[in-house]
C-alpha positions as CSV (number, residue, x, y, z in Angstrom):
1,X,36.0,-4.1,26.2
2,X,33.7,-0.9,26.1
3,X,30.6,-0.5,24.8
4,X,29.0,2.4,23.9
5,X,25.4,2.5,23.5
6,X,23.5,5.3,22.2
7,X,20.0,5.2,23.4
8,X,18.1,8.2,22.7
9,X,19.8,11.8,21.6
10,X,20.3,12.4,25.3
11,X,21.6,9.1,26.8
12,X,24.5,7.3,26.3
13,X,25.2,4.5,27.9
14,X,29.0,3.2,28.3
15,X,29.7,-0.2,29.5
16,X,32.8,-1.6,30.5
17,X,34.2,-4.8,32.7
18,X,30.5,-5.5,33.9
19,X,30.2,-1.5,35.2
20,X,28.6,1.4,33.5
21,X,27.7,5.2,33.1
22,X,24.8,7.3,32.2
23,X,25.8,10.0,30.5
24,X,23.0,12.1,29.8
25,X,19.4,11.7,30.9
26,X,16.0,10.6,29.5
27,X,14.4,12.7,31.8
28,X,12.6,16.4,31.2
29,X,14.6,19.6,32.5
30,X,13.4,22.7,34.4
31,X,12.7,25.4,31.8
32,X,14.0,28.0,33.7
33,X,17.7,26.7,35.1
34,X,17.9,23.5,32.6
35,X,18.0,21.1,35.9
36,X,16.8,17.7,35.5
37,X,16.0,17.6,39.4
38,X,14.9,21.0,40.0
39,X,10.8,21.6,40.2
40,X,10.1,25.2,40.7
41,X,13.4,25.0,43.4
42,X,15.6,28.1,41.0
43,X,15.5,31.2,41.5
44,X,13.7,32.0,38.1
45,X,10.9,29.8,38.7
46,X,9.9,31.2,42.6
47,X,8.9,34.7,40.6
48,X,7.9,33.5,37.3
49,X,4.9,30.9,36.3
50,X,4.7,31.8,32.4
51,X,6.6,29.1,31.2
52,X,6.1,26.1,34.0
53,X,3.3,26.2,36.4
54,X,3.3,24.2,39.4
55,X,1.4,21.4,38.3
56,X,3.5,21.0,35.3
57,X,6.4,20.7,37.9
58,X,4.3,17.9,39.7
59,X,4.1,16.1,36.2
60,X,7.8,16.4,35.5
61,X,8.6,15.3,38.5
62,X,6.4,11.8,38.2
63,X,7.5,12.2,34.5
64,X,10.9,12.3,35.7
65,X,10.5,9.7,38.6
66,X,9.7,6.8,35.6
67,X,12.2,7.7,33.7
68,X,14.6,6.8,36.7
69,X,13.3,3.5,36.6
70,X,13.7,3.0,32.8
71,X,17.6,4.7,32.8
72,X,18.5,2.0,36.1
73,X,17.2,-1.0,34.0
74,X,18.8,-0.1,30.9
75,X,22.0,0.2,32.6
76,X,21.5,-3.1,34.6
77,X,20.3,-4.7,31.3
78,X,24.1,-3.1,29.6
79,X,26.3,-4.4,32.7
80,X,24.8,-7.7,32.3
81,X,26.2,-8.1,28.7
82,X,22.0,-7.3,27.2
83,X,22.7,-5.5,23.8
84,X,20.3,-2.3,24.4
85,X,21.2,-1.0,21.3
86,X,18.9,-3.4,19.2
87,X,16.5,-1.1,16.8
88,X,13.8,-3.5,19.1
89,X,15.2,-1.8,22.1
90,X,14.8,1.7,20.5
91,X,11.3,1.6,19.7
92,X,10.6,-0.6,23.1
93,X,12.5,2.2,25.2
94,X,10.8,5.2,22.2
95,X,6.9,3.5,23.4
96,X,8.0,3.3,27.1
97,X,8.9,7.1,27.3
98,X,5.7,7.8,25.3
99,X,3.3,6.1,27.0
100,X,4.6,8.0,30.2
101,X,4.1,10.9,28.9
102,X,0.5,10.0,27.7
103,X,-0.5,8.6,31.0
104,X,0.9,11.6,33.3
């Protein structure tokens, strides 16, 4: 049976016979080419620091690096049967992304 779980407005999760997808991502994307693994690597950020400077792309990158963690386990948690759609999940995973952000 598939499972579908909705876990923030940009990842879904969808479970099915113990395997799963991401579809989506919790992590930040470049401003300039909308890449979730691109820091200052396009074309439009080599010539242009107005709207990312390099240090921003260092924190989005260890920004980005957590949230890796956090998208693995969710889907581990998912294939092993763990109901991550629980409103305790939400604000769990909502703190999580949060206090990244705060601590980077």
């Amino acid at each position: 049976m598939k499972k579908v779980y909705e876990i923030d407005k940009d990842l879904i999760i969808e479970v099915e016979d113990g395997g799963g997808q991401l579809l989506g991502t919790l992590k930040d994307t470049c401003p300039y080419c909308g890449q979730a693994d691109c820091y200052f690597d396009c074309d439009q950020s080599t010539w242009d620091d107005e709207q990312e400077t390099r240090d921003g792309a260092d924190n989005r990158k260890t920004f980005n690096t957590v949230m890796d963690g956090i998208e693995a386990l969710l889907l581990a948690l998912a294939c092993e049967g763990v109901d991550v759609g629980t409103a305790q999940f939400e604000v769990a995973i909502q703190t999580a992304i949060q206090a990244t952000a705060n601590n980077i």
